[in-house]
Every structure is written in structure tokens, then in C-alpha cells.
PyMOL commands that place a pseudoatom at each C-alpha (Angstrom):
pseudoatom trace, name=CA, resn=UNK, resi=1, chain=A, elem=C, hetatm=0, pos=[0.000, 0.000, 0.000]
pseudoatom trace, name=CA, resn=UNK, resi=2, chain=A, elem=C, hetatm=0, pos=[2.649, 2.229, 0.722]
pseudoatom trace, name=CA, resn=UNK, resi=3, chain=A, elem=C, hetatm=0, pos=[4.222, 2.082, -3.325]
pseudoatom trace, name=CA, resn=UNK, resi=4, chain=A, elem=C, hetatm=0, pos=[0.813, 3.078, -4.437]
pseudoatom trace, name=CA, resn=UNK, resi=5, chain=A, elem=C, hetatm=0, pos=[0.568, 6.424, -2.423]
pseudoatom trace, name=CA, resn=UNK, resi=6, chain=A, elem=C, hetatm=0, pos=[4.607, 7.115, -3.074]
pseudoatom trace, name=CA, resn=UNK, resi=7, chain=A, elem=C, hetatm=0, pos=[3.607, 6.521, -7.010]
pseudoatom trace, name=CA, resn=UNK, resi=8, chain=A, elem=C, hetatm=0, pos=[0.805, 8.727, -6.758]
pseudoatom trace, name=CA, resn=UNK, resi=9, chain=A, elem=C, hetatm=0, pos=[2.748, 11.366, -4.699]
pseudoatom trace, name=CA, resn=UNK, resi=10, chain=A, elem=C, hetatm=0, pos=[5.533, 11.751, -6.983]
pseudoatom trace, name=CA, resn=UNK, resi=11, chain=A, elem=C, hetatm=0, pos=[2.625, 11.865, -9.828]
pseudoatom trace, name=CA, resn=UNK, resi=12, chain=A, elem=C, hetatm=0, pos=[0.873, 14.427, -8.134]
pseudoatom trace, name=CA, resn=UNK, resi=13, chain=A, elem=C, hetatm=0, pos=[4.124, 16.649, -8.207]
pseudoatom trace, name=CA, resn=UNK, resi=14, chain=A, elem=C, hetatm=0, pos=[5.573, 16.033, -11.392]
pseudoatom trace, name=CA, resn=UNK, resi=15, chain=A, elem=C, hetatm=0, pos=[2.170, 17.063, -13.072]
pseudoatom trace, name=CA, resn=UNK, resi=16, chain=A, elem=C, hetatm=0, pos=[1.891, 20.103, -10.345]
pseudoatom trace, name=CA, resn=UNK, resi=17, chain=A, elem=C, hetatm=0, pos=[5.418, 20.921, -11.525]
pseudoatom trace, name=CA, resn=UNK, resi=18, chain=A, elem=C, hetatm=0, pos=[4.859, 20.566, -15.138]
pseudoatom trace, name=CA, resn=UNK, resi=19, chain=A, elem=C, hetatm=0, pos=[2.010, 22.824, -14.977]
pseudoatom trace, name=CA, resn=UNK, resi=20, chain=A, elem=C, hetatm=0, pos=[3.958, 25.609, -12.591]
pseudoatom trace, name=CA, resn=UNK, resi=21, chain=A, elem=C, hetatm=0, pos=[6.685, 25.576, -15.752]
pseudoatom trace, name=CA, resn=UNK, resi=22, chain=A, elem=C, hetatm=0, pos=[3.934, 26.089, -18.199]
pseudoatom trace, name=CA, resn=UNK, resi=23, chain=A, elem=C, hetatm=0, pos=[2.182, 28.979, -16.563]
pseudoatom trace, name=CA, resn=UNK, resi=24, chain=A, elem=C, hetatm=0, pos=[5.753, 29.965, -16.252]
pseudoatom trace, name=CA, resn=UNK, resi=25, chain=A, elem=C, hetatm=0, pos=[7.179, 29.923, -20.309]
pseudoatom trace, name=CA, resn=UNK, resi=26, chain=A, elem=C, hetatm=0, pos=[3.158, 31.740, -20.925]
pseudoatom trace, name=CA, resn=UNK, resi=27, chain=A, elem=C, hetatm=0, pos=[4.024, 34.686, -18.630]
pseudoatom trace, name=CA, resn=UNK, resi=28, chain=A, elem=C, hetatm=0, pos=[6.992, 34.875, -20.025]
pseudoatom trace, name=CA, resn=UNK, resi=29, chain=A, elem=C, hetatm=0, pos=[5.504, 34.897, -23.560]
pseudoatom trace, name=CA, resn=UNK, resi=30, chain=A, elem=C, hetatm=0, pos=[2.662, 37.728, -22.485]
pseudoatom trace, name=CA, resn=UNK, resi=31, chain=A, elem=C, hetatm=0, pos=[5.593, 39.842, -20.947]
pseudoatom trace, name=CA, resn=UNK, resi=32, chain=A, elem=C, hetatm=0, pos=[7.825, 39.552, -23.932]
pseudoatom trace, name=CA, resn=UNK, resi=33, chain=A, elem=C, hetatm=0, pos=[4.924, 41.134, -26.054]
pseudoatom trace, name=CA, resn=UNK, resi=34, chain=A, elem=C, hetatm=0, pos=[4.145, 43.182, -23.583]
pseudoatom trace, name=CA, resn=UNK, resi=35, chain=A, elem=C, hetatm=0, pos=[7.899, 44.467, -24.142]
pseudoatom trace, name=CA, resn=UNK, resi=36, chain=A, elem=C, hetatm=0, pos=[7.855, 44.437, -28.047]
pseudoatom trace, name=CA, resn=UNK, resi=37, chain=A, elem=C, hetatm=0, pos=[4.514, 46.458, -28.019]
pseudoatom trace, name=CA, resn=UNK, resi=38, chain=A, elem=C, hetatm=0, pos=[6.492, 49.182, -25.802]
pseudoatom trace, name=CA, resn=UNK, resi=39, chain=A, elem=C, hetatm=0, pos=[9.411, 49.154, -27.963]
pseudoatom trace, name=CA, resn=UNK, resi=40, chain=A, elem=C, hetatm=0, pos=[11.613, 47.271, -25.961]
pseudoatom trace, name=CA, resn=UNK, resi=41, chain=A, elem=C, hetatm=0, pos=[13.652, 43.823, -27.083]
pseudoatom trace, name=CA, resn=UNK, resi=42, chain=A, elem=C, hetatm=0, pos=[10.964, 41.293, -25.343]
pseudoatom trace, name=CA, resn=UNK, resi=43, chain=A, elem=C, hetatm=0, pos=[13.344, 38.280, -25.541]
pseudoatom trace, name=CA, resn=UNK, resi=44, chain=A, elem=C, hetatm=0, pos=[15.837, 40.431, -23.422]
pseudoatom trace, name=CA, resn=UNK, resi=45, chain=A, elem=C, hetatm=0, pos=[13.403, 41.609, -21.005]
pseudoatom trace, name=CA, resn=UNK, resi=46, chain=A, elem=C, hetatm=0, pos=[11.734, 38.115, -20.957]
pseudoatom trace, name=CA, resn=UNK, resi=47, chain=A, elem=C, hetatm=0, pos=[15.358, 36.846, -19.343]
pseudoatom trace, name=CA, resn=UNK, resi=48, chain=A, elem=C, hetatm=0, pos=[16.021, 39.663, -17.584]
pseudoatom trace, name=CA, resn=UNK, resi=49, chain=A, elem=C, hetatm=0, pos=[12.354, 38.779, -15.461]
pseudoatom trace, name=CA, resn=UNK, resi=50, chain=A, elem=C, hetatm=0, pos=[13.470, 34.787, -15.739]
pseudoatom trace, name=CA, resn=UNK, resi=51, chain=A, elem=C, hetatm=0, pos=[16.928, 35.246, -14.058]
pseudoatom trace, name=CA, resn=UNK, resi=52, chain=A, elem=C, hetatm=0, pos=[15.769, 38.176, -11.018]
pseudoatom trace, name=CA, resn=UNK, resi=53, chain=A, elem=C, hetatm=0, pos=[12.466, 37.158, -10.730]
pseudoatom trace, name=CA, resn=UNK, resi=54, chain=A, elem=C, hetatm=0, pos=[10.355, 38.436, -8.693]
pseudoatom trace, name=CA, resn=UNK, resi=55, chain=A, elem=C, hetatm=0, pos=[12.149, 41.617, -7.979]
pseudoatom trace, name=CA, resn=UNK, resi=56, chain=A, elem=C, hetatm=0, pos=[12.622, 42.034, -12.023]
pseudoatom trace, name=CA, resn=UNK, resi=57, chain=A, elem=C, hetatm=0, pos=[8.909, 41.414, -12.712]
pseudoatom trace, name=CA, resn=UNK, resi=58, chain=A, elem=C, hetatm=0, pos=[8.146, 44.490, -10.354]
pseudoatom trace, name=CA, resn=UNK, resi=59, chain=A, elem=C, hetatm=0, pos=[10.827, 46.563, -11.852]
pseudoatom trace, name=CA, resn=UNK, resi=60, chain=A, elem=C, hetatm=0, pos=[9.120, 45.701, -15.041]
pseudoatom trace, name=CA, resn=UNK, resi=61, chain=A, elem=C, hetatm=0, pos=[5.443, 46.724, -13.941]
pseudoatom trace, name=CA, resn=UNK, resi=62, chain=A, elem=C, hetatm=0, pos=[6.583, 49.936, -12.810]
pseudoatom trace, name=CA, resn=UNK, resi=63, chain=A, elem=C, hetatm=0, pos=[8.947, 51.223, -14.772]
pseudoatom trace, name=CA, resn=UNK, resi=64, chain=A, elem=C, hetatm=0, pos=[7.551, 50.343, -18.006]
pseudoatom trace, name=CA, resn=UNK, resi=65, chain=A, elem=C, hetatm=0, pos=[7.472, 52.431, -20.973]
pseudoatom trace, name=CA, resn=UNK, resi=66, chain=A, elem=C, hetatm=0, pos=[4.320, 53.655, -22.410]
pseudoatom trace, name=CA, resn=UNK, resi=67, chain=A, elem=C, hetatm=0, pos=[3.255, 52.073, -26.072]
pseudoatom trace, name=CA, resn=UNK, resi=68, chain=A, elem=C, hetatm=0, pos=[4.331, 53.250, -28.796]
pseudoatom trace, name=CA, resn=UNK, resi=69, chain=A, elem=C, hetatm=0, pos=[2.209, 54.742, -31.599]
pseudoatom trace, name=CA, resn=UNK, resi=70, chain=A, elem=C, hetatm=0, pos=[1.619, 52.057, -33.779]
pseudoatom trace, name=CA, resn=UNK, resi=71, chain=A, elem=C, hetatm=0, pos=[1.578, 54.419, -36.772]
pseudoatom trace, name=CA, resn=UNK, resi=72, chain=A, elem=C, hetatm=0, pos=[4.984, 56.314, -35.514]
pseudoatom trace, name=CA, resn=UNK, resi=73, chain=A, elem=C, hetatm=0, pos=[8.544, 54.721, -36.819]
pseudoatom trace, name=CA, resn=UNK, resi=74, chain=A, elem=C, hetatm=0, pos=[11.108, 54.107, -34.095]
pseudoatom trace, name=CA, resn=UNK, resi=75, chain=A, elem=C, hetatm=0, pos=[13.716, 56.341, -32.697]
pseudoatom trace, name=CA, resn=UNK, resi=76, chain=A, elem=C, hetatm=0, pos=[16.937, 56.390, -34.868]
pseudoatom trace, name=CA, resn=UNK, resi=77, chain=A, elem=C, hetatm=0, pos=[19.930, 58.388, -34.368]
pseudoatom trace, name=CA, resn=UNK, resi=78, chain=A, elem=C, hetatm=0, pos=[20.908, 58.164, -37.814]
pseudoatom trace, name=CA, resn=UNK, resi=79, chain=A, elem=C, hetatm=0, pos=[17.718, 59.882, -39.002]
pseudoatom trace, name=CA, resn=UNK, resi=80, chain=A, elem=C, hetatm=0, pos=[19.126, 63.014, -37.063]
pseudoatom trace, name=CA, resn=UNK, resi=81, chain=A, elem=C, hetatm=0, pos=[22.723, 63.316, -37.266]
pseudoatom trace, name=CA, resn=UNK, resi=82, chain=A, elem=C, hetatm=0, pos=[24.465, 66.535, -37.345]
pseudoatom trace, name=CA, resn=UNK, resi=83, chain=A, elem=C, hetatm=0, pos=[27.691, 67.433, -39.438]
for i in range(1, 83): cmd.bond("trace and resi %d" % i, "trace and resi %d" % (i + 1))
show_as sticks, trace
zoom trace
């Protein structure tokens, strides 16, 4: 009796786990385009969150940009240089 309720145990957490890493990669996902959408590299900010989480999650939500105009082209320097 004691195998059965080890087996289902270690089930029980593997699929809790599994699920914890899923909710995990789509969080990651949403906050990636929540970062492209602001005009910020999401991938970068995506690891940034992944590898200081959870103090760079709140860093994210309160210091992020605002959206950018989807009609407006991105800042670049090169479009005003000086001689």
C-alpha cells in the first residue's frame, strides 16, 4: 500500500510541476509582447524577469514604458545626425 501512495505522490508533483513551468514559459511569452509592443527587445526583457524574478517582474510593472504609436517609426539616431 505504501508504493501506491509514493507513485501517486511523486505523480501528483511532477504534473503540479509541469504545470507551474507552463504557466511559467506563458508569462513569459505575455511579458515579452508586452515588451515588443512598448518598444523594448521582449526576448531580453523576458530573461532579464526569468533570471531576477520576482524583484525584475516588479521593476518591469513599474517602470515600463508607455506604447508606442503604432503608426509612428522608431527612434533612430541616424535619421538626425548633425555634421
Amino acid at each position: 500500500m505504501g508504493n501506491l501512495s509514493d507513485f501517486l505522490g511523486i505523480s501528483l508533483a511532477i504534473v503540479l510541476g509541469c504545470g507551474l513551468l507552463c504557466l511559467l514559459f506563458l508569462s513569459l511569452q505575455m511579458l515579452a509582447q508586452d515588451a515588443k509592443k512598448r518598444g523594448k527587445p521582449g526576448f531580453l526583457i523576458a530573461l532579464l524577469v526569468l533570471f531576477t524574478f520576482p524583484m525584475g517582474l516588479l521593476l518591469w510593472l513599474l517602470f515600463r514604458p508607455e506604447p508606442g504609436d503604432p503608426g509612428q517609426r522608431p527612434f533612430r539616431l541616424t535619421d538626425h545626425r548633425t555634421q
